[in-house]
N, C-alpha and C positions, 0 to 999 in steps of 0.2 A: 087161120092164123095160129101158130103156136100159142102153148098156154104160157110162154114165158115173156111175151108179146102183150099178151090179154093182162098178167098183173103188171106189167109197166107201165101200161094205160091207166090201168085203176087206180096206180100208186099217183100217176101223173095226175088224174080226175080232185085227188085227195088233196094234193099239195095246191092246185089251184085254188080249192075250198077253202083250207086254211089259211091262202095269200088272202081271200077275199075275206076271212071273219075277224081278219084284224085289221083291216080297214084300210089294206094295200091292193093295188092296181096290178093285175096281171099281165106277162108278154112273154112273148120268147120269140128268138132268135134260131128263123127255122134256117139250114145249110140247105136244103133240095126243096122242089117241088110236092111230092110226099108231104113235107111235115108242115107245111103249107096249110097244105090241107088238114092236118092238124091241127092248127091254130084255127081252124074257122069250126070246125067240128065242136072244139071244147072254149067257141067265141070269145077267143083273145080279143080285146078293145085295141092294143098295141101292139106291132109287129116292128122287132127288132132288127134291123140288116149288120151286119158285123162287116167291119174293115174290107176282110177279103171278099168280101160279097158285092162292095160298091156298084161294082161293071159287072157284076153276072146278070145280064140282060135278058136270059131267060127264068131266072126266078124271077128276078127284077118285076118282071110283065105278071106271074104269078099272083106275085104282092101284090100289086098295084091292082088285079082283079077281085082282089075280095074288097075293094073300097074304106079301108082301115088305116087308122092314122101311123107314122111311119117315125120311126127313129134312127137313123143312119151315123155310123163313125165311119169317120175318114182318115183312118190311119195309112201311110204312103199314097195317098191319090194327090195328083197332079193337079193344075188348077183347071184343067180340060178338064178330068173327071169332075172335080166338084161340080162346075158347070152342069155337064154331060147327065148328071144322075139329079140334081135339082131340076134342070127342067124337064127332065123326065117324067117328076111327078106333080112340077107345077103346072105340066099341060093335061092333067089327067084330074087335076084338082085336089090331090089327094094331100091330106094336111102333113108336113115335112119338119122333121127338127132335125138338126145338123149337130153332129157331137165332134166336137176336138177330140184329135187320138192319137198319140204316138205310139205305132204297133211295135213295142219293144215291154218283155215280159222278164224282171220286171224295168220298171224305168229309172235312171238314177232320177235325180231332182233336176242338174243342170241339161236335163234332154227333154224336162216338161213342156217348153213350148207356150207359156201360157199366153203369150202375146197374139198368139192363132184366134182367141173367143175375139180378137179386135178385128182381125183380120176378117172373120169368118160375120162378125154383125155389119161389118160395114158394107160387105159381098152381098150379103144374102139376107137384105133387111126384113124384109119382112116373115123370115123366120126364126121360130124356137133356136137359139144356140146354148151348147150344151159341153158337156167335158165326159168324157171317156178314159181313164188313167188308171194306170197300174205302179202308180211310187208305191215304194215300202219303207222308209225313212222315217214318213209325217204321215201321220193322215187329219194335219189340223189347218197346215196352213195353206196347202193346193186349194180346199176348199173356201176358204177367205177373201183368197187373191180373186178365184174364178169365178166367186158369185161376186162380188164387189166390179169384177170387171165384164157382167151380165149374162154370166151363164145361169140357164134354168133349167136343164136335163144334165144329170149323173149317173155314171155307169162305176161301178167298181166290182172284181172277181170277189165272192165272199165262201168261207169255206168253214169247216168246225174241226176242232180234231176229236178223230173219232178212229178207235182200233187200234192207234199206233199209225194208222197210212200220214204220210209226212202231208204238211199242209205249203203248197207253193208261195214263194217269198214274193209273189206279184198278187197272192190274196189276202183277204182282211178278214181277221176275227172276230167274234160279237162284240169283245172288250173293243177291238179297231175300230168296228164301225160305230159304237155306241159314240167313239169320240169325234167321230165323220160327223154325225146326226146332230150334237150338239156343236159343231163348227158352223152347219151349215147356220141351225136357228141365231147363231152368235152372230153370222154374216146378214142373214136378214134383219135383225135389230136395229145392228152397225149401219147399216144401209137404207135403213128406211125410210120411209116415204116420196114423194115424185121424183122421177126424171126428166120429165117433158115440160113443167113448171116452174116458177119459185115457189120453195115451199112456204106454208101459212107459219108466220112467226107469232110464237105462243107470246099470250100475256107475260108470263116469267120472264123472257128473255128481253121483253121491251120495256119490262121498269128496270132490270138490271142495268140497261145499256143507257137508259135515261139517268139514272143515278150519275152517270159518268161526262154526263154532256158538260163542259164549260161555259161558264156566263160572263159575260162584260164588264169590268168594274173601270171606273176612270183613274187615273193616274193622279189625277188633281180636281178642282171646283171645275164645273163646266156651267157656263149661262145656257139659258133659254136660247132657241134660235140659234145655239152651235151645230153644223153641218159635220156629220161623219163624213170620211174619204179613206180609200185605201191607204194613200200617201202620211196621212198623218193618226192613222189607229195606232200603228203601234206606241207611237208619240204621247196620244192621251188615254189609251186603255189597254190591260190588258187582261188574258184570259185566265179564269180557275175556277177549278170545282166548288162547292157547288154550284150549281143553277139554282136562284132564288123563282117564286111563282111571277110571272110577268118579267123577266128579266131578257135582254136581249143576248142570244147565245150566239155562240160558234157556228148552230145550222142556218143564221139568217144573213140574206145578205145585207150588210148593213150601207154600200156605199149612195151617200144622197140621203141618208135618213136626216131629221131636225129635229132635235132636240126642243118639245114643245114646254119643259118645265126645267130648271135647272137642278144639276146633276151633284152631288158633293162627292169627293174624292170617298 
């Protein structure tokens, strides 16, 4: 092999080190069979497929042989392909996230598409869905919309300048993506807690909403032995804040109640 060859690899060896000493997940996104084999040499945990790869069914088979978990964008595939390349690896067991992609470099905002992460969880429940985007506009509120509407894999081009070489208007700067990174954590906040549930309602929020409850007062003197009715409540009581301790409130049903002691207006 060339020695120009031998420091690519080295430089390649290097940068995967540094993905991993700051506490990032390495992958790549091999085009041939070749780099494939690359990815397993220098044991990538994630093997990326890009857009135009979806149906190259002979990498495809490549992939799928080193038994490693898969992240796929679907930019221009059909709803065959989507099919066609999911069960491809769900018959092979091989774990599958599905990225939303619009292959358009870069994307305006009105060709983002995001309504696909709905499309694409209702299709393909039982896997990872994800976004794949190239806006240059925003890079605060793609990520908002898509995690809030349940995406959980992101892809975005990221680049530096460096020399003068121009930086493509479909990639993001560190100042870009610092504001990606804190959109995302803003979106999980916003978002948190169950989906599958109702959530646990905190103490705070249930003396708040009891503060608010209305209580029953009479309108007039009421005897012992007076029968509550729909037909005549509003007649002889009606509702307001507060709720005294033991007071009959707005959440009880009161029709048929009796009155075992008499009531003063």
């Amino acid at each position: 092999k060339t020695e120009a060859t031998k420091l690519s690899r080295d430089e390649f060896a290097r940068l995967l080190e540094e993905v991993k000493n700051v506490g990032c997940i390495p992958m790549s996104t091999p085009f041939d069979e070749a780099s494939v084999d690359l990815c397993v040499e220098f044991d990538l945990p994630i093997i990326k497929v890009a857009s135009s790869d979806m149906n190259d069914w002979p990498l495809l088979e490549k992939i799928a042989s080193t038994r490693r978990p898969v992240i796929i964008s679907t930019g221009g595939a059909s709803e065959k392909d989507l099919d066609d390349v999911v069960h491809f690896f769900e018959k092979r067991d091989i774990p599958l996230a599905i990225n939303h992609c619009v292959s358009l470099y870069p994307s305006e905002d009105d060709e983002l598409n995001l309504n696909q992460i709905d499309y694409l969880k209702n299709r393909f429940p039982n896997h990872v869905i994800g976004l794949s985007t190239h806006e240059y506009h925003d890079w605060h509120s793609s990520m908002l919309i898509s995690y809030g509407k349940g995406a959980r894999s992101w892809e975005r081009h990221i680049d530096i300048d460096y020399e003068n070489v121009p930086v493509s208007n479909y990639c993001t700067l560190p100042e870009q993506a610092d504001i990606w990174f804190k959109a995302f954590h803003k979106a999980a906040e916003m978002c948190g807690g169950a989906s599958d549930s109702r959530r646990i309602i905190s103490k705070k929020e249930i003396e708040y909403l009891d503060a608010l409850v209305r209580g029953a007062y009479a309108r007039k003197d009421l005897e012992a032995g007076y029968v509550l009715s729909a037909e005549s409540f509003a007649k002889d009581f009606y509702l307001a804040i507060p709720l005294l301790k033991g007071q009959l409130s707005c959440r009880e049903v009161m029709n048929g109640e009796k009155l075992t002691r008499p009531l003063k207006a």
